[in-house]
N, C-alpha and C positions, 0 to 999 in steps of 0.2 A: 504494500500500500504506500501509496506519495505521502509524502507530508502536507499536511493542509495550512497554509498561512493563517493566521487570522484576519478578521476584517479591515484593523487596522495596516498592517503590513502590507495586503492587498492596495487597500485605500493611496498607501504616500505611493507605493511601486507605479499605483497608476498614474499618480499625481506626476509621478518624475516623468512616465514614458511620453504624457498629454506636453508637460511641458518642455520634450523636446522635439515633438511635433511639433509645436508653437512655435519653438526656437528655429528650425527648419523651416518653415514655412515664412518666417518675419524675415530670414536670412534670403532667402529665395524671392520674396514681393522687393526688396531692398535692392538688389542688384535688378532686379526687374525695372523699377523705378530708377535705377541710377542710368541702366543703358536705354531706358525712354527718354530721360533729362538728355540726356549726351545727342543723342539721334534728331530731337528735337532743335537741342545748340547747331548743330551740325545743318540741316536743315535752314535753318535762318539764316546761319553763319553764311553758307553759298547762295544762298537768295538774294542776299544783300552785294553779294562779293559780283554776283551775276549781274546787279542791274548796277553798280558801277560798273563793269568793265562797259555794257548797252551804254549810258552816260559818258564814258571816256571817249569811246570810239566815234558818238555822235558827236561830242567836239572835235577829235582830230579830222573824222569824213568834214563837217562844216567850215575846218578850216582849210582841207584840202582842196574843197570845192574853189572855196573863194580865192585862193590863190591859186587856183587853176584859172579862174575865171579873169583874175587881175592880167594874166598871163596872157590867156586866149588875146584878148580887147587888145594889150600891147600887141602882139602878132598880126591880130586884123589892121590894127593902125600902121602897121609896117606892111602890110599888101596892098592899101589903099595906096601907100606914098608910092608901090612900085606901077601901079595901075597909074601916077599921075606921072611918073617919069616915063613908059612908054607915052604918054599921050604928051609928054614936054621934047620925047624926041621925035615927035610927029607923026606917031601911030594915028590914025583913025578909032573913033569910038567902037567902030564896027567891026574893025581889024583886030582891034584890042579884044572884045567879045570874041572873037573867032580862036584868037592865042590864048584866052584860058578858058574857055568853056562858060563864061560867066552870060547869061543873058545881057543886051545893050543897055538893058534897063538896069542892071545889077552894078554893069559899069561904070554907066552915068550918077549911081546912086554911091557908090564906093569913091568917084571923083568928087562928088557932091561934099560927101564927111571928110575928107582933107584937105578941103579947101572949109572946114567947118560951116556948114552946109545942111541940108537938112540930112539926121542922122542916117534913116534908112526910108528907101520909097521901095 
């Protein structure tokens, strides 16, 4: 025959096993919650990291543009003067049309703006 505990002995043994259930289980929600907090940090941390780098970039493309654009207009202002130098070494308007492909109208209108004239017809 076993030996029978009595009620008390029974009672703490359960008390101990209940309480290290508990202890497991508080240990186990604890890291559970700590790699929720983290995953969560992590989460914001690149969301935020993500729509700077969106914000950086739309400032560099914005500056890109524009200094592309400063760029173009000097270029264009350098093809009108050469459009005014054929027609100062006595090209024909028409002539001029024909050597670059530009419509008579486009010519007249690119001879127009450097001679500052009206901008674009």
């Amino acid at each position: 025959m076993t030996k029978r505990q009595n009620g008390a002995g029974v009672n703490r043994m359960a008390a101990r096993k209940a309480s290290e259930v508990r202890a497991a289980r508080l240990a186990r929600l604890a890291a559970h919650e700590k790699d929720v907090e983290a995953t969560v940090g992590i989460f914001f941390d690149r969301s935020g990291r993500a729509e700077q780098v969106r914000a950086d970039a739309e400032t560099k493309a914005q500056k890109i543009l524009a200094d592309a654009a400063a760029e173009a207009v000097a270029l264009e202002g350098e093809a009108d003067l050469a459009l005014v130098k054929l027609k100062t070494l006595g090209e024909p308007v028409v002539e001029i049309a024909t050597m670059t492909g530009l419509p008579v109208s486009g010519v007249r209108a690119a001879l127009a703006r450097a001679a500052g004239g009206t901008p674009d017809t």
